[in-house]
N, C-alpha and C positions, 0 to 999 in steps of 0.2 A: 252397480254391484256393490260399493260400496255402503250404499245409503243400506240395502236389503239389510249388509251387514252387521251394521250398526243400528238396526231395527231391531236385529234378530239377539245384538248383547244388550238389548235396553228391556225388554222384555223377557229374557233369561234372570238381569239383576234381578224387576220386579215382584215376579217369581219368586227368589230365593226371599226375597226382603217379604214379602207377604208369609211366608213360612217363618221367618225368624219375628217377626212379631203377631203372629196368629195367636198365641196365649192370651186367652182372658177370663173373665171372672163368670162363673156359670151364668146363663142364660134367664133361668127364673129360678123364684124356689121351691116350685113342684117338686124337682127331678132330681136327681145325682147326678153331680156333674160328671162328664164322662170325653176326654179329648184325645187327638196323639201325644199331646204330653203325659196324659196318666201311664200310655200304653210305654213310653220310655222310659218311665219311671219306673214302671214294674220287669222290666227286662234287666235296669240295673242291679234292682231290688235281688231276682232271682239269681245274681252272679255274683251276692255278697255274700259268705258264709261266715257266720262265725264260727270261732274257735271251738269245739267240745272235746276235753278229755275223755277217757276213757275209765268208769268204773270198774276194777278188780272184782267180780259178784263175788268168788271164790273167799276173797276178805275177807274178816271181821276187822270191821277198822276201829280205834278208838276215837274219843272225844280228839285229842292233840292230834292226832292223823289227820279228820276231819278239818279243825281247824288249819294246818299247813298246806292240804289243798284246797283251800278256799282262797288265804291267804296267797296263794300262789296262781292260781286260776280264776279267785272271782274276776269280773268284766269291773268293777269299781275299783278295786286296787292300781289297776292298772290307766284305767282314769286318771286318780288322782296323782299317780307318778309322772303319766305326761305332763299334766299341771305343769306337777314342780321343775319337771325339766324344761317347761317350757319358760319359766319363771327365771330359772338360772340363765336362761339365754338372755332373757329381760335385763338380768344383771348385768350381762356381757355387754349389752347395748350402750347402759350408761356408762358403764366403766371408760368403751372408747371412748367418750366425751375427753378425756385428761389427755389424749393425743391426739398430734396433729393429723388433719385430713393433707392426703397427697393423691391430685387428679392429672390424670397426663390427657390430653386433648391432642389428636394428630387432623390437620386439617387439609384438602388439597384442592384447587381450585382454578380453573380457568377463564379467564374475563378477554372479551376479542369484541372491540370498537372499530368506530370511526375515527380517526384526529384528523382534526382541518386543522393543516399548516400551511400559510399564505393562503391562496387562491384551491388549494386542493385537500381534499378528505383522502390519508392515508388506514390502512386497515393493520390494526396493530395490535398483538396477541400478546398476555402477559399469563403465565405459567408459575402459580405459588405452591408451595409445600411450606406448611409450618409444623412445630412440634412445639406444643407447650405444659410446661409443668405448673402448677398451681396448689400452693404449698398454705393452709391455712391454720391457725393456732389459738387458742383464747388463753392469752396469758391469767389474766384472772377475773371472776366474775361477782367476787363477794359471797361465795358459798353456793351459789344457784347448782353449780355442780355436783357439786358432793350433797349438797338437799338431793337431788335426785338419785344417786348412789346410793342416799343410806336408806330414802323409800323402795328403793327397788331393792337393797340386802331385807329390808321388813319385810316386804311383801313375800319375798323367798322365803324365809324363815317362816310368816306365816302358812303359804304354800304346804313345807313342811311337815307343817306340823297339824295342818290337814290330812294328808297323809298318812299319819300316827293315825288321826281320829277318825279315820276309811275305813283301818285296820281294827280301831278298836271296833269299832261299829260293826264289822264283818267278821269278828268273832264272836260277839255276843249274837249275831244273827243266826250265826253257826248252833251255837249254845242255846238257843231259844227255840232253833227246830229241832236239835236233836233232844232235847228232854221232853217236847211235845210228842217226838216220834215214840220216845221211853214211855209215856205217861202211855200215849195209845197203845201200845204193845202191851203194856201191864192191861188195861182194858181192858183188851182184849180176851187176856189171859182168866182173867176174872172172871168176865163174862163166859166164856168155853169152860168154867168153873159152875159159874151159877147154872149156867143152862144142862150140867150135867147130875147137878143136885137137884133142879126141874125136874128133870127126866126122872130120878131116881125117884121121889117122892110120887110123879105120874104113876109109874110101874106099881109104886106100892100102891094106891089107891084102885088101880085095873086091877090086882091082885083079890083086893079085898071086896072089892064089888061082886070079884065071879065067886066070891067066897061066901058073899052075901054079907057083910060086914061093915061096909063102906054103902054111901048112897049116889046115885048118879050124877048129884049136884056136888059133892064131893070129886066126882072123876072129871069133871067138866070143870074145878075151880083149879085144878093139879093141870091139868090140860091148858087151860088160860095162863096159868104161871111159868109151862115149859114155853111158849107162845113168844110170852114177852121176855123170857130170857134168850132166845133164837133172836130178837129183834133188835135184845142188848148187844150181840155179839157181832150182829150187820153195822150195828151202829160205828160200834168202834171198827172196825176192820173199813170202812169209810173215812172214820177221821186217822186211820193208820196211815194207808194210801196217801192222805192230802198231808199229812205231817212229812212223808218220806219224798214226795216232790216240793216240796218246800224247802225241805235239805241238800235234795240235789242244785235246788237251783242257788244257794246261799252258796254253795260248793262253785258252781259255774258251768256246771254239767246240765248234760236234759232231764227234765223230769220226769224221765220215762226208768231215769235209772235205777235198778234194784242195789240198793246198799244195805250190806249186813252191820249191822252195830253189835255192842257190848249190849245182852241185858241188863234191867236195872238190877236183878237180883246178884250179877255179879260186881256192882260199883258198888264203894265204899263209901257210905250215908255218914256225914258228922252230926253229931249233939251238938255241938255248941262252936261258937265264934271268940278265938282269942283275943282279938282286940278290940275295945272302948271304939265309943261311937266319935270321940271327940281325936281319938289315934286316925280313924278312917275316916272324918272329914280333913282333918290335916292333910293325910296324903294325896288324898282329891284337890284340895287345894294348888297344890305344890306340885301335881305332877298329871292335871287330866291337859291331853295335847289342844284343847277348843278352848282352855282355860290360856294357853300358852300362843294360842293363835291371838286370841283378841291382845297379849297383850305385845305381841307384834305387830298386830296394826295399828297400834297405840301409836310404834315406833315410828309409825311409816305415815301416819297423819303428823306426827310432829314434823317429820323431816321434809313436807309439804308446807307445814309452817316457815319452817325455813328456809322454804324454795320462794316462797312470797314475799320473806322480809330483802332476799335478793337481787328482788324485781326493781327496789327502791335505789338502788348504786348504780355506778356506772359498767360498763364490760370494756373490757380491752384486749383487742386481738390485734394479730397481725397476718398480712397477707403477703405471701411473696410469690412472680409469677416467670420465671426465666421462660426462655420458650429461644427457637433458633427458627431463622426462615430463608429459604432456599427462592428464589426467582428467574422466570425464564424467560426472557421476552424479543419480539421480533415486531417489526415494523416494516410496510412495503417496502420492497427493494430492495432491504437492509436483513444482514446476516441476524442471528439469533447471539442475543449476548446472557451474560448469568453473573449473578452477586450474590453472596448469602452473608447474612450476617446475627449477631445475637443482641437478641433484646430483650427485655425484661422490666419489672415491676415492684417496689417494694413498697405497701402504705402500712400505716400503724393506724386502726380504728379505735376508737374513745366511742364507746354509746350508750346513752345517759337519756331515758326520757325525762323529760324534766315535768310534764302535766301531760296529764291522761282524762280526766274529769272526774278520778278519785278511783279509777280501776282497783288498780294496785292495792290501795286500803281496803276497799269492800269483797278486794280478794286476800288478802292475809285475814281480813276480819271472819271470813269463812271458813279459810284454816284454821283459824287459833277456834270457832264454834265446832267444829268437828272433831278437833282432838280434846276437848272437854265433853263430849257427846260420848266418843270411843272409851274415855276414863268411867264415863256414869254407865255406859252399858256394861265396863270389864266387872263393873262393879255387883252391878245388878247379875250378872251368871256368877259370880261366887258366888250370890245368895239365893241362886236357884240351884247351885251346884251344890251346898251344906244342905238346902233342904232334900234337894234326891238322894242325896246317902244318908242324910237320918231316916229317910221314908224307905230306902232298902235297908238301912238296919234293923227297923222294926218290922216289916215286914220276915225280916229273916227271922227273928226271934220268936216270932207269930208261930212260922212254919214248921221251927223247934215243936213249940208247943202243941201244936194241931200234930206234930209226929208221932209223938207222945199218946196222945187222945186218940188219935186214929188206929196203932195197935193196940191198948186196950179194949178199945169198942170188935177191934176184927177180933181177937181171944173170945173176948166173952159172948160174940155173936154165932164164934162156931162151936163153943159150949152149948148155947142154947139152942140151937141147931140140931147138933146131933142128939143131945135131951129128949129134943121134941118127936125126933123119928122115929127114935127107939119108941118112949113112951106112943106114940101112934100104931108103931108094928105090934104093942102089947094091948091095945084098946084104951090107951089113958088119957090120949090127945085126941084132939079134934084135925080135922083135916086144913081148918080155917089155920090153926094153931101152929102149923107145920107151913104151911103155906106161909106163914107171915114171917114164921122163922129164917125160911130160906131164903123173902125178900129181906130182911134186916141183914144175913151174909152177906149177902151179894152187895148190896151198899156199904158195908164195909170193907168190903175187898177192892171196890173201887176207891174207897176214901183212902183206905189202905194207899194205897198204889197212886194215888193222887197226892198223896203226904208227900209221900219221898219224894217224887217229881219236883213239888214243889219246892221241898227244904233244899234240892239242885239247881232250884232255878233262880231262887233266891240268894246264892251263893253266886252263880254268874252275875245276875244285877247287881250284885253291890259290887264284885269286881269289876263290873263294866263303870258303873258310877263314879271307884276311886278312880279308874285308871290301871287298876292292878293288871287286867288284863294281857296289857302290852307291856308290863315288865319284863325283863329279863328272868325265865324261869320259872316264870307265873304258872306256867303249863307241863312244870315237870309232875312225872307220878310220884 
C-alpha cells in the first residue's frame, strides 16, 4: 500500500513538472504560434483595464484646460514620476550605507548521540537555544560611499528632470493636436464654403442653360466643380476625426471622445514675436529640463569616477556579535542539567586588495572615458538645442509673413470671385472664368485658415524648444 502510494505522488509531481515546463518556442514557421500559455496571457490581459477619464461633451474646453488634463491623466506623466520615485528609493538605498547593519539570528536546536564511556555507549540529548545580534559598520572607505550617494542624488536629479521633459513633451503634444484639430475645423469650414459657392455658380449656369444662355458643357464644368468641392469637405471632415482622436489620446482618454474646443476664429493670432533669437536661444540654454538631465548625468559619471578611484585604498570596518545561549542536556540514567551563559565577538577588518591584474585601473580608466563622453555629448545637445530654436524662430517669422500673404490673397480672391459672377449673371464672363474664380477662393480660404494654424503652431514649437512651455505661467491667458 505504501509503495501504490508513493507511485501515485511520483507521477502527480511529473505531471505538475511537465505543465510548469511545457512552454516552448513555436513548433515551425508556417503557423502562429498558439499554446495554454497565450490562452493565460489573454485572460490576464482581459482583467487589466486601464484608467479613462471621462470627457465633459457639454464643454468647450480651452487650450490650458486641455493641457491640465493631459498633464494630469496622460499614462507618460505618470511613467515618469514613478521613475523618479523609484529613483528616490535608489537614493534611500545608498544613503543606508553611512549606517550600521544590526542582524538578530535566533537559533534552536537538538543533537541526541551515543557516548561510549568505559565499556558502554550512553544516549545523551543536548537542548540549545541561542540568540545572537551581529552589529556591522564601515568605518571608512576612501569615498566609495559617498561616490555612490552623489551617483544616485545625480541620477535623481536626472530622473527629475525627465519628468519636466515628460511634461514638456506632453504639452506640446497637446498643442500639436489641438491646432491640427483647429486647422481641420477651419477646413472644414472652407470647404462647406467653397462647395456652397459650387453650388451657387451650378444653380446659375442650370438657370441659364433653361434660359438658353449658357451651354451644356458649361453646366457639366459648374457640376464637376460642385463635385470636387463635396470631395473637399469629406476630406477634411476625415482629417478632423483623426486630429480629434489624436487629442483625446495626447489627453489620456479614448479616442472615441467627442471634445468641443475654442474656434480659431475666436483665438487671438499675434504679429509678431518680442524677443531676439539670441534672448530664446539663452533661455533654452539655461533652462530646457533634457539640457538639465545630461548635465546630471554628467554628475553621476563623475561620482562613479570616484567610486573607482576608491577601489584603490584600503576599507575598514568593524564587526561585533554578542549573542546569549541557553543549554539543556541529559544523559542515560542522569537527571537533565542547564547553563546559559554570554558570548560574543568583536573584530576590526582592514581590506585592502593589494593586485587584481589591473582591474581597478582599467575600471577608473572607464570612468574617467565616460564622463568625458557625457561632457562631449552635453555638448553636442546645446548645439542641437540653439539650432532647434533658431529653426523655430525662423520658421515662426515665415509664418508671420505667409499670414500676411495669405489674407491678402483670401481679399483679393473673394474680389474676384464675386466680380466674376456678377459679370457672368450679366453675359460678361465665361463660365470657365467663374469656375476658376471660385477654385482660387476656395484655396485661399484654405491658405487662409492654414496661416493662422500655423503662425499657432509655430508659437508652441519655439515655446517647446526654449523650454518656456513648463514655466511657471507660460499658460496664462
Amino acid at each position: 500500500m505504501a509503495t501504490s502510494t508513493r507511485f501515485a505522488i511520483l507521477v502527480l509531481l511529473l505531471v505538475e513538472a511537465k505543465g510548469a515546463f511545457a512552454q516552448s518556442a513555436p513548433p515551425s514557421a508556417q503557423h502562429p504560434w498558439h499554446s495554454p500559455g497565450e490562452q493565460e496571457i489573454e485572460r490576464d490581459a482581459s482583467l487589466f483595464r486601464s484608467y479613462r477619464f471621462s470627457i465633459d461633451q457639454a464643454k468647450t474646453y480651452s487650450l490650458s484646460e486641455l493641457i491640465d488634463l493631459a498633464e494630469a491623466h496622460n499614462p507618460e506623466t505618470r511613467l515618469a514620476w514613478e521613475r523618479a520615485r523609484a529613483q528616490a528609493a535608489e537614493l534611500g538605498v545608498a544613503r543606508s550605507e553611512l549606517y550600521p547593519t544590526l542582524a538578530a539570528l535566533a537559533i534552536s536546536r537538538t543533537n541526541s548521540s551515543e557516548v561510549l564511556f568505559g565499556t558502554t555507549f550512553y544516549r545523551q540529548t543536548v537542548q540549545a537555544f541561542e540568540g545572537i545580534l551581529e552589529l556591522n559598520y564601515t568605518i571608512f572607505d576612501f569615498g566609495a560611499r559617498s561616490g555612490r550617494i552623489a551617483r544616485s542624488r545625480a541620477e535623481l536629479l536626472a530622473s527629475d528632470f525627465g519628468f519636466n521633459d515628460t511634461h514638456r513633451r506632453t504639452i506640446y503634444q497637446v498643442e500639436e493636436a489641438y491646432y491640427r484639430l483647429l486647422n481641420a475645423t477651419g477646413q472644414e469650414d472652407a470647404a462647406g464654403a467653397s462647395l456652397s459657392n459650387a453650388q451657387t455658380v451650378q444653380q446659375a449656369a442650370e438657370d441659364r442653360l433653361k434660359q438658353g444662355l449658357a451651354t451644356l458643357p458649361d453646366v457639366l464644368e459648374a457640376r464637376s466643380a460642385t463635385a470636387q468641392a463635396e470631395y473637399e469637405v469629406q476630406a477634411a471632415l476625415g482629417a478632423k476625426e483623426t486630429a480629434r482622436g489624436d487629442l483625446a489620446t495626447a489627453l489620456g482618454t479614448s479616442p472615441t471622445a467627442t471634445i468641443r474646443v475654442q474656434p480659431l476664429k475666436e483665438l487671438l493670432i499675434p504679429e509678431s514675436v518680442g524677443d531676439a533669437v539670441e534672448q530664446a536661444i539663452s533661455r533654452a540654454l539655461e533652462q530646457r529640463p533634457d539640457l538639465m538631465q545630461q548635465v546630471a548625468e554628467i554628475r553621476s559619471v563623475k561620482a562613479v569616477v570616484k567610486e573607482a578611484r576608491a577601489a584603490f585604498y584600503p576599507s575598514l570596518s568593524v564587526t561585533a556579535t554578542p549573542g546569549g545561549q541557553a543549554l539543556y542536556g541529559m544523559q542515560q540514567a542522569l537527571p537533565w542539567v542547564h547553563t546559559a551563559v554570554l558570548e560574543g565577538g568583536l573584530s576590526v577588518n582592514l581590506n585592502w586588495t593589494v593586485f587584481d591584474g589591473g582591474a581597478r585601473r582599467s575600471n577608473l580608466r572607464r570612468a574617467e572615458a565616460n564622463a568625458r563622453a557625457a561632457e562631449a555629448q552635453a555638448n553636442l545637445a546645446r548645439d542641437q538645442v540653439a539650432d532647434e530654436v533658431w529653426t523655430a524662430y525662423s520658421n515662426l517669422h515665415t509664418a508671420f509673413r505667409q499670414r500676411q500673404a495669405a489674407t491678402a490673397l483670401l481679399e483679393a480672391a473673394s474680389q474676384s470671385y464675386a466680380a466674376a459672377l456678377e459679370s457672368y449673371n450679366y453675359g460678361l464672363r465665361s463660365q470657365l472664368d467663374v469656375t476658376q474664380a471660385q477654385r482660387t477662393l476656395a484655396q485661399a480660404r484654405s491658405t487662409d485658415v492654414l496661416a493662422r494654424t500655423q503662425v499657432l503652431s509655430a508659437l508652441a514649437d519655439l515655446a517647446f524648444r526654449t523650454g518656456d512651455s513648463i514655466q511657471a505661467g507660460a499658460r496664462k491667458p
